[in-house]
ROZANU-418939 format. One record per residue (C-alpha): residue in three letters; x, y, z. Coordinates in pm, whole numbers, padded with zeros to 5 digits, always signed. Each point is the difference from the previous one (the first is absolute). Layout:
<rs>
ALAXYZ;...
</rs>
This chain:
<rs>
UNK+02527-04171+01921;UNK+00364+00107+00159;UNK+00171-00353-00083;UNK-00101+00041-00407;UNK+00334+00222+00036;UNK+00241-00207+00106;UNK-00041-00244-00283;UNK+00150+00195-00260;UNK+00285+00083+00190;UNK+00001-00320+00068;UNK+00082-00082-00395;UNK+00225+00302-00016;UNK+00256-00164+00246;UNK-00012-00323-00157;UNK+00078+00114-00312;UNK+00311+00270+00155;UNK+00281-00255-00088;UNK-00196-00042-00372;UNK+00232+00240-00150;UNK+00176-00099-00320;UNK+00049-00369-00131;UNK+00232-00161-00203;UNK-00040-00023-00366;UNK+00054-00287-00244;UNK+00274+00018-00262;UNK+00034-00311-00240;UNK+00420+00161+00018;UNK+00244-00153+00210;UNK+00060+00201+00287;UNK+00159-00009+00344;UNK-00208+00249+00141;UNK-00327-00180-00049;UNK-00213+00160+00337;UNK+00010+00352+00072;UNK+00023+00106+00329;UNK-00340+00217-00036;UNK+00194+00337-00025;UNK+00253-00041-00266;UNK-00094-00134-00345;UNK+00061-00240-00163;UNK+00303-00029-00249;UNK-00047+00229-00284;UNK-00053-00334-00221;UNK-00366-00033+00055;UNK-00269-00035-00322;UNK-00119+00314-00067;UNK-00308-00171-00142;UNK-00154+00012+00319;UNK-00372+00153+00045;UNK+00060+00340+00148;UNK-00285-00034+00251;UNK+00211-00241+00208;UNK+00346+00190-00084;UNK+00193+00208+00203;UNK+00256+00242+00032;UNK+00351-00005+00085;UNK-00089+00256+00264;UNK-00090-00125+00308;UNK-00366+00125+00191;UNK+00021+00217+00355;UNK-00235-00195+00214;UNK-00173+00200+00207;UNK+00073+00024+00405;UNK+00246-00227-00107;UNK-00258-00318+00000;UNK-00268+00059-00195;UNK+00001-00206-00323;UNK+00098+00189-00341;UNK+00073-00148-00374;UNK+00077+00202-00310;UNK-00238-00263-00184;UNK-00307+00104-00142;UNK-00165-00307+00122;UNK+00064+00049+00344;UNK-00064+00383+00044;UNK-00357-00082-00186;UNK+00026-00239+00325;UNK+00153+00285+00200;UNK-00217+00236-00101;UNK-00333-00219+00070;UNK+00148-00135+00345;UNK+00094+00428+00113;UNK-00366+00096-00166;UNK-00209-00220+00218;UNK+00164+00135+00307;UNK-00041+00349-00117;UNK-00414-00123-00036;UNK-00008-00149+00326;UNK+00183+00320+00169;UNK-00265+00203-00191;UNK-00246-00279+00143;UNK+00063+00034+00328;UNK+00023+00397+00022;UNK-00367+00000-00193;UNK-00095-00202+00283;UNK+00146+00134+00293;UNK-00111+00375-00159;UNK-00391-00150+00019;UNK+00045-00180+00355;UNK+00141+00371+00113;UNK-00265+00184-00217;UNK-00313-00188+00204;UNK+00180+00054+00353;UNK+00089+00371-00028;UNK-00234+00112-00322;UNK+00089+00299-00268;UNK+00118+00308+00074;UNK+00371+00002+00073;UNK+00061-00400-00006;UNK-00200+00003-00342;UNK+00108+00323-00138;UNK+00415+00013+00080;UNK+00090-00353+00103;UNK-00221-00259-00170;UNK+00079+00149-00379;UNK+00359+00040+00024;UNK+00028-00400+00138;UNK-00178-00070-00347;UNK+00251+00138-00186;UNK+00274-00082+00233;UNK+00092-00310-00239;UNK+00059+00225-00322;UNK+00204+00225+00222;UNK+00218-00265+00150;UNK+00098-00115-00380;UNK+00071+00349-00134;UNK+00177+00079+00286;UNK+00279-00285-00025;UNK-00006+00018-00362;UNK+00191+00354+00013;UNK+00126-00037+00373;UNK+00300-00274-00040;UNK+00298-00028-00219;UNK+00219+00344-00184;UNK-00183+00281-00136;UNK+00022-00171-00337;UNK-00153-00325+00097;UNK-00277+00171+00154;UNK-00044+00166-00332;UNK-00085-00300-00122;UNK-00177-00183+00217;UNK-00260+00305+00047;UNK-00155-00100-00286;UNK-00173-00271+00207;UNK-00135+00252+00228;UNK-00199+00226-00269;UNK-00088-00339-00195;UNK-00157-00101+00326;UNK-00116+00328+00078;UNK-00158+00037-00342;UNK-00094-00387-00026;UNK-00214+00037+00369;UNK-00217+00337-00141;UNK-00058-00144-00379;UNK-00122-00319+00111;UNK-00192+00116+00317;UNK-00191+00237-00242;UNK-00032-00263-00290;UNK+00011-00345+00081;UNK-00140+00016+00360;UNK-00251+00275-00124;UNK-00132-00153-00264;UNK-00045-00325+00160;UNK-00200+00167+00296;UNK-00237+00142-00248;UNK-00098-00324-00137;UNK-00007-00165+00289;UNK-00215+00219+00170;UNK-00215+00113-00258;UNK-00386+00006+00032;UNK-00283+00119-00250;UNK-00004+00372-00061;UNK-00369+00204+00018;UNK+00002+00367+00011;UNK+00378+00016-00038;UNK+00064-00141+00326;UNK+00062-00378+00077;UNK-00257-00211+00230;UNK+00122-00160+00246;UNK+00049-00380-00011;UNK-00149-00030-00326;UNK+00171-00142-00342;UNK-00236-00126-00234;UNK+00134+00187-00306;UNK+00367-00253-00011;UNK+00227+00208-00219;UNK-00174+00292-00128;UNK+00281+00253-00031;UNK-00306+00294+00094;UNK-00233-00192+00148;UNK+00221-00097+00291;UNK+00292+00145+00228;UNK+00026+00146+00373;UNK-00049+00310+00144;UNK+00173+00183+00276;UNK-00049+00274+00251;UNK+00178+00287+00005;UNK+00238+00022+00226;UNK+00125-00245-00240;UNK+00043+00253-00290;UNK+00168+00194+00248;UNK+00269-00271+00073;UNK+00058-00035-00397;UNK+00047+00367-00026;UNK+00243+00018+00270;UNK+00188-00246-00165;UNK+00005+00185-00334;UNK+00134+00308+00213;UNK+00265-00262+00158;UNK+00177+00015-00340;UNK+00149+00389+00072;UNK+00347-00134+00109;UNK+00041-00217-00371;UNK-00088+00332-00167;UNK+00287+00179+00158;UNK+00253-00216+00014;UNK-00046-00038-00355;UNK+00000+00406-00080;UNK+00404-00028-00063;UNK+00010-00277-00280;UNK-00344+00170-00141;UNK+00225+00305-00048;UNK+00300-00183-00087;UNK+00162+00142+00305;UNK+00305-00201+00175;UNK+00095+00285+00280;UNK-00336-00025+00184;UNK-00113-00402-00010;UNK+00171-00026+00373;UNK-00187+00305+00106;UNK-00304-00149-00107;UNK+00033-00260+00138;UNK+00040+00150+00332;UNK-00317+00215-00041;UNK-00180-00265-00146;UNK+00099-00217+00330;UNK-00131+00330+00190;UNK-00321-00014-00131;UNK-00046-00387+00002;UNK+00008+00011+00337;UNK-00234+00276+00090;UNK-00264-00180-00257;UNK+00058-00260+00231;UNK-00060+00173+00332;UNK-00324+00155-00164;UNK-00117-00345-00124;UNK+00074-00135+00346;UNK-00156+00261+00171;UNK-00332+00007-00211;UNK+00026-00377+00049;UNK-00061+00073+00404;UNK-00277+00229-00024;UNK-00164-00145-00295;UNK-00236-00115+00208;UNK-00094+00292+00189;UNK-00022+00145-00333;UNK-00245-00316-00117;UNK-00207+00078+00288;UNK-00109+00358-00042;UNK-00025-00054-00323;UNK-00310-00268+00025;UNK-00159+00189+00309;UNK+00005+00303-00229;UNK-00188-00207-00281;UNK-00233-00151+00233;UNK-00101+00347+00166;UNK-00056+00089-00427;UNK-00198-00359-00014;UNK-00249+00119+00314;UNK-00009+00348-00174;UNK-00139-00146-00301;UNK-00186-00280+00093;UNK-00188+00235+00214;UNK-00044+00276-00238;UNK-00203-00292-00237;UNK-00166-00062+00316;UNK-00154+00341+00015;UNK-00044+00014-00391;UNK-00240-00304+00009;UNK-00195+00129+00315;UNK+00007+00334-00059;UNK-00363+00200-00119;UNK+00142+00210-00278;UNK+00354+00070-00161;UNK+00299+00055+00286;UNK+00095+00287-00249;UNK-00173+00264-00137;UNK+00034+00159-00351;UNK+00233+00293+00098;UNK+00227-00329+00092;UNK-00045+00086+00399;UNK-00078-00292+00255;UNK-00394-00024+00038;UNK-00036+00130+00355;UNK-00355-00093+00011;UNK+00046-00327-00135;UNK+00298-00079+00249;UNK-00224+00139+00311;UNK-00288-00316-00125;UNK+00265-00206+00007;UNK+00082+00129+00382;UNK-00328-00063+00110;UNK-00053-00337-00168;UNK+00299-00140+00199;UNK-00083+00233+00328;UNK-00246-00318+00119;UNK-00068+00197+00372;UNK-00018+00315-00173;UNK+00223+00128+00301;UNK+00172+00247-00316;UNK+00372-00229+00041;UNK+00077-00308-00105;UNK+00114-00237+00195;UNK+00285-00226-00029;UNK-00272-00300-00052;UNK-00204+00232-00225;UNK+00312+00055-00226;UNK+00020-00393-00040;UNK-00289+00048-00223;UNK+00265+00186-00262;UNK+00229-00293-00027;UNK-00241-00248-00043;UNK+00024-00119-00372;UNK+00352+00126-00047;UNK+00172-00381-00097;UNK+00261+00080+00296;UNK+00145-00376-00002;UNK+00162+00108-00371;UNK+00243+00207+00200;UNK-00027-00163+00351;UNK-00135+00235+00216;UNK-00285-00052+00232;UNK-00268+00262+00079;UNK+00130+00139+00320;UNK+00323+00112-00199;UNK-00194+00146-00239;UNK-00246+00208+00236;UNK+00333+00122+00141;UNK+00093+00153-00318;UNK-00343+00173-00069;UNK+00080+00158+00327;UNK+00380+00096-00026;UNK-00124+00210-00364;UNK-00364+00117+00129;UNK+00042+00039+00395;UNK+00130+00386+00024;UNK-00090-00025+00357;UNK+00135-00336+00098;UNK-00300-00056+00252;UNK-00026-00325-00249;UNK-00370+00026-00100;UNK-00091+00267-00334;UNK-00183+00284-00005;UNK-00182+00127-00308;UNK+00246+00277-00129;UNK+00329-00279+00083;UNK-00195-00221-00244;UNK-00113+00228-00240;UNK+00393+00111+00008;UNK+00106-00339-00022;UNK-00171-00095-00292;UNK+00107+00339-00233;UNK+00319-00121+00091;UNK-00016-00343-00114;UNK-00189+00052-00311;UNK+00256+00260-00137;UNK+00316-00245+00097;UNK-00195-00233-00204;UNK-00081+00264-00270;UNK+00351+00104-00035;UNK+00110-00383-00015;UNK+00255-00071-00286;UNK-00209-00302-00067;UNK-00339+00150-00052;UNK-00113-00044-00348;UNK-00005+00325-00265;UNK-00367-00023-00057;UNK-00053+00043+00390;UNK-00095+00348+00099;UNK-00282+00181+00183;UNK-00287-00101-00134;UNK+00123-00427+00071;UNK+00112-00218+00261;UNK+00195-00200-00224;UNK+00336+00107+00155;UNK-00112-00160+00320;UNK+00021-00332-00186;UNK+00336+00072-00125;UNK+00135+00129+00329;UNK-00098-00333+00198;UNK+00151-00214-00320;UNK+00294+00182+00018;UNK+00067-00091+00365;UNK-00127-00327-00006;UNK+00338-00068-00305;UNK+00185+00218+00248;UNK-00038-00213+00263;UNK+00034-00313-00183;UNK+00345+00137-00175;UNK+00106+00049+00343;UNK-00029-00348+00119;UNK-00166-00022+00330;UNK+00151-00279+00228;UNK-00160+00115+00311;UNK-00247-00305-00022;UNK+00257-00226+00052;UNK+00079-00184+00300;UNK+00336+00003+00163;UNK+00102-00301+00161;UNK+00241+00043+00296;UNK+00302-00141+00061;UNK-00039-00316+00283;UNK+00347-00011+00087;UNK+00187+00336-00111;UNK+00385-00073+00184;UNK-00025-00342-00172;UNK-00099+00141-00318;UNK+00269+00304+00019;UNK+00306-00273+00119;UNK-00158-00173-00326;UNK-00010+00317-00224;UNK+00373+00072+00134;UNK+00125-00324-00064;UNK-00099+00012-00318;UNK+00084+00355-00131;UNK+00378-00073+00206;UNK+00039-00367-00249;UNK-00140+00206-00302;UNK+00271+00243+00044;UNK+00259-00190+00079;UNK-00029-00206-00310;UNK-00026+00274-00215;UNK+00335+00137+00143;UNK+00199-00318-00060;UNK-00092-00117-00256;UNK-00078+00275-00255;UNK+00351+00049-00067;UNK+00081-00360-00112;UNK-00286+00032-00238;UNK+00135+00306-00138;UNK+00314-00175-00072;UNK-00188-00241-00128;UNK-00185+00202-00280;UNK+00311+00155-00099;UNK+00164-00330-00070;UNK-00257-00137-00181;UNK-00002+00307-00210;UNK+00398-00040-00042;UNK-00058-00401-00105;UNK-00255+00108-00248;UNK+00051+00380-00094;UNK-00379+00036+00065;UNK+00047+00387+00144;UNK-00102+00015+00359;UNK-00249+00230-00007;UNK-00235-00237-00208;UNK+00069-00300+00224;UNK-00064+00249+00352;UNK-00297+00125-00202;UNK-00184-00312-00034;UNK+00152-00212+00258;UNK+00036+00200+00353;UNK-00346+00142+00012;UNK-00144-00353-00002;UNK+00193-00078+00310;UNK-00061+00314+00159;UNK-00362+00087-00056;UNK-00179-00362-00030;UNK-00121-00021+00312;UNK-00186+00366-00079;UNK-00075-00118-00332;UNK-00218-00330+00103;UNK-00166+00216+00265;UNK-00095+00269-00173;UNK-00147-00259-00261;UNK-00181-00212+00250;UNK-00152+00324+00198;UNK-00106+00117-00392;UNK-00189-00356-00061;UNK-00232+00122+00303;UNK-00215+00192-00307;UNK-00120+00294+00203;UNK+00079+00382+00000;UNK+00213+00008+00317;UNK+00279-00290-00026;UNK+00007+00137-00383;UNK+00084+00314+00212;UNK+00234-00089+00222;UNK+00152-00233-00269;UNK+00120+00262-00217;UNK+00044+00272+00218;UNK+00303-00254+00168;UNK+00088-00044-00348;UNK+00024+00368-00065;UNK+00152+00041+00361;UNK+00289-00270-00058;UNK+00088+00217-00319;UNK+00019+00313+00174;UNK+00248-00159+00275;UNK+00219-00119-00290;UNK+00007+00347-00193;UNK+00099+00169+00334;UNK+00151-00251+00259;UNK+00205-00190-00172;UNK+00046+00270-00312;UNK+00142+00165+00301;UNK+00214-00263+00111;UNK+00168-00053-00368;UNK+00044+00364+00003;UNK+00152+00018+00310;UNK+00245-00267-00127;UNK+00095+00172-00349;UNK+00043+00352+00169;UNK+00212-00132+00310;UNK+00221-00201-00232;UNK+00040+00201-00258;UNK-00155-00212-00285;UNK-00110+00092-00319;UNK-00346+00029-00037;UNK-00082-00178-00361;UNK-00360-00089-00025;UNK-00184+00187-00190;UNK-00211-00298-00162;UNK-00094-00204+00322;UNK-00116+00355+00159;UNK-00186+00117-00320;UNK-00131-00374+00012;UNK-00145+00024+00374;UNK-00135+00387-00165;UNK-00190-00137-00220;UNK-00173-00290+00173;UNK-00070+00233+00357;UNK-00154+00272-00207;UNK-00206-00215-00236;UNK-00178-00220+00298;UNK+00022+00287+00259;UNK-00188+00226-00245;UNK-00238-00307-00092;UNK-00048-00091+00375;UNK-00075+00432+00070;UNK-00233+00062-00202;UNK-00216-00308+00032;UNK-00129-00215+00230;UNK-00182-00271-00215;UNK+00243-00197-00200;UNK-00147-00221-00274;UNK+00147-00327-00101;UNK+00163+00198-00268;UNK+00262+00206+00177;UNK+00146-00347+00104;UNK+00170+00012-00374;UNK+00164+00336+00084;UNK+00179-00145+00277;UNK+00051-00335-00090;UNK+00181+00186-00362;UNK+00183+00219+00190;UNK+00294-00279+00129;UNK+00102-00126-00288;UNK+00019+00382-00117;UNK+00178+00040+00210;UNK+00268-00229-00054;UNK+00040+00030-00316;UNK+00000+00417-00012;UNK+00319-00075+00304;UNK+00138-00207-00304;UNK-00002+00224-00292;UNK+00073+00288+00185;UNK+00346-00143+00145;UNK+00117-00226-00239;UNK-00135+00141-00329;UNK-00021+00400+00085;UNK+00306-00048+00252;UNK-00160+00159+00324;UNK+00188-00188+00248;
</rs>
């Protein structure tokens, strides 16, 4: 995989004498070749096509080697050339980032390191864009930055979005989607994905990861010119603490996953039991007044009591968790014995006495009773809320997304696979250094040879170099058609977003505030508003997405475009 690198640099340093040629002139002339820095005489037709034309002025090559036209031909050329080694550094990080990710796991690789690599690419380009040159060329060459940094978001959230939803979309019944099963083609409501969710969680933090456009925006919103450099310093300020937060949730996100799905499983045993009793028990577990049956509960004691010894045992108490479906949350009966006792067993001598169980069971029927999910026609005189307390943690642990059933493969050889991992993170960086600068240069040519404005070309352009790689994985993972890759798939997708909105938001604010630059973007930043807060709302509040929503996103980037358009050139934002 390492040698696919070289060839394109390959083709740059052929092509770094290519500068400027001579042009034809049917007038006589003594000057006939240019040198390849001055022009030509000043008699040249003027009826040539503009694409190929250039200026007097000559181009600043950069480190002095690298190839560089004022054409519009060849920064198209440029630009392609520069893009593809931007997707191959953001190849090779993606890859190193997994090779580390399976050697060292989450936590602190997967919760600090791992996402800021991802975005590393975006960073390296807004970075250089406002980094080199005076104060006034960085002026305008920032716009590449925030038409980058607002091209990445939109068309993560859009495009990428959209795509994963039909890719991975599978027949819907009961509002969720079944795994691995698409018989229903297009129906716009018939068919979609669903997701867990820690994934609504990830597309709520990354509605919250907007805070820092809100305030840097509070000066022009109150048409104030004193404070916009103070805002942009407290804006800065609070980007990076979203980011530390993120980060740190990031590392003990899993920890947090964890008690989270014991917790539901100790509610699963809870009610699975409780039905157990129901069916077996001679009479109603409650009585009219609303109180737990105490006679009822003490049959139901001496039904399972087999020696009649007045304890149960811990084999006796296997006889509760037969019939409870524990393979839906992948837990075997041992586990759940252990958390009859850890509730009933007051006197930890692990075997039940009559009052522990008669205790036990009061308690467990009023958790149940007082269940947010029980149903408004349950009440004393029915046992219908037991129903809706073990349906509402069965969808609780299915929202949550249980992946302890999965096998983990080790690593055979972990130093070859970290010199591997290194390798590849060290040529990943390393190519995003060098050469996102020429590329920059090379966008703001173009946009000189054409007048296209930069932000429109950085807007569509850059984020298919720099997030391609993430783009055709997270649509291959989403083809997979079941509820977990549909997870992870858009949680990454909401993830990536969040690391642009605070990482490299961050790093473009940095730039502004440390060299004093205007900040003048009021439509890109109401732009990257708009489209964070529509799909972060949308991916909150639900977690089955119909084939439907893919029109909201897939709407939203042209809208986008075109409300950037009208609102600088025909209401004069910018």
């Amino acid at each position: 995989m390492l040698p696919k690198a070289y060839l394109p640099v390959l083709i740059l340093l052929i092509f770094c004498t290519a500068t400027h040629g001579r042009v034809i002139s049917d007038q006589p002339s003594s000057d006939l070749v240019s040198d390849g820095v001055r022009g030509v005489d000043s008699g040249r037709e003027k009826g040539i096509i503009s694409l190929f034309a250039e200026t007097e002025e000559a181009c600043e090559q950069s480190y002095g080697f690298l190839p560089c036209t004022k054409t519009a031909l060849g920064n198209v050329f440029l630009i392609v050339v520069y893009g593809y080694l931007m997707f191959l550094a953001a190849t090779y990080l993606s890859s190193g980032s997994e090779l580390l990710l399976e050697i060292l796991g989450p936590g602190l690789i997967g919760g600090l390191f791992l996402p800021a690599l991802g975005a590393l690419p975006d960073a390296m380009l807004i970075l250089v864009s406002g980094v080199s040159g005076t104060a006034a060329a960085a002026q305008s060459q920032v716009s590449v930055g925030i038409g980058l940094l607002a091209g990445s978001t939109v068309m993560l959230l859009t495009a990428i979005w959209g795509t994963c939803c039909i890719v991975g979309k599978c027949d819907i019944q009961n509002s969720v989607a079944v795994d691995l099963r698409d018989t229903k083609g297009l129906s716009l409501t018939g068919s979609g994905v669903t997701t867990d969710i820690w994934t609504s969680y990830a597309a709520m933090i990354m509605a919250v990861s907007v805070i820092p456009f809100i305030v840097v925006q509070l000066p022009q919103l109150f048409h104030s010119t004193s404070g916009r450099h103070l805002a942009v310093l407290i804006a800065l300020i609070i980007s990076l603490s979203l980011l530390i937060s993120y980060c740190l949730y990031q590392v003990f996100q899993p920890w947090i996953q964890t008690r989270r799905l014991d917790y539901v499983k100790h509610k699963h045993v809870i009610s699975g039991i409780l039905k157990h009793l129901k069916k077996h028990a001679l009479g109603r577990l409650f009585t009219d007044h609303g109180t737990p049956n105490i006679q009822v509960i003490e049959k139901l004691f001496n039904s399972i009591d087999e020696n009649g010894d007045g304890y149960l045992s811990h084999s006796e108490l296997r006889a509760l968790v037969v019939g409870i479906s524990l393979e839906e949350i992948n837990l075997d009966e041992n586990d759940a014995i252990a958390k009859v006792l850890k509730d009933f067993d007051t006197s930890s001598d692990e075997k039940l006495d009559l009052k522990e169980f008669i205790a036990g069971v009061e308690k467990w029927l009023y958790e149940a009773r007082s269940s947010n999910g029980s149903s408004r026609e349950a009440g004393p005189d029915t046992m219908k809320y037991l129903d809706d307390f073990h349906e509402q943690t069965r969808m609780e642990h299915s929202l949550l997304g249980d992946t302890s059933d999965e096998i983990v493969e080790g690593v055979e050889n972990p130093r070859k696979v970290a010199i591997k991992a290194a390798l590849l993170l060290l040529l990943g960086t390393i190519i995003a250094a060098v050469f996102a600068d020429p590329l920059v240069d090379a966008v703001n040519n173009f946009s000189s040879a054409t007048s296209i404005p930069t932000f429109f070309i950085s807007f569509i352009a850059l984020p298919l170099a720099t997030n391609s790689s993430e783009a055709v994985s997270a649509i291959i993972f989403a083809s997979r058609k079941n509820k977990k890759s549909a997870s992870l798939t858009f949680s990454e997708l909401y993830g990536a977003v969040t690391m642009n909105n605070l990482l490299c938001l961050s790093v473009f604010l940095a730039i502004v505030y440390i060299r004093g630059l205007t900040w003048n973007f009021s439509s890109e930043v109401l732009v990257i508003l708009i489209v964070c807060v529509i799909m972060g709302v949308l991916g909150s509040i639900h977690t089955t997405f119909p084939l439907w929503t893919c029109s909201i996103a897939f709407l939203l980037y042209p809208m986008s475009l075109v409300l950037v358009y009208v609102l600088d050139y025909v209401f004069g934002w910018s």
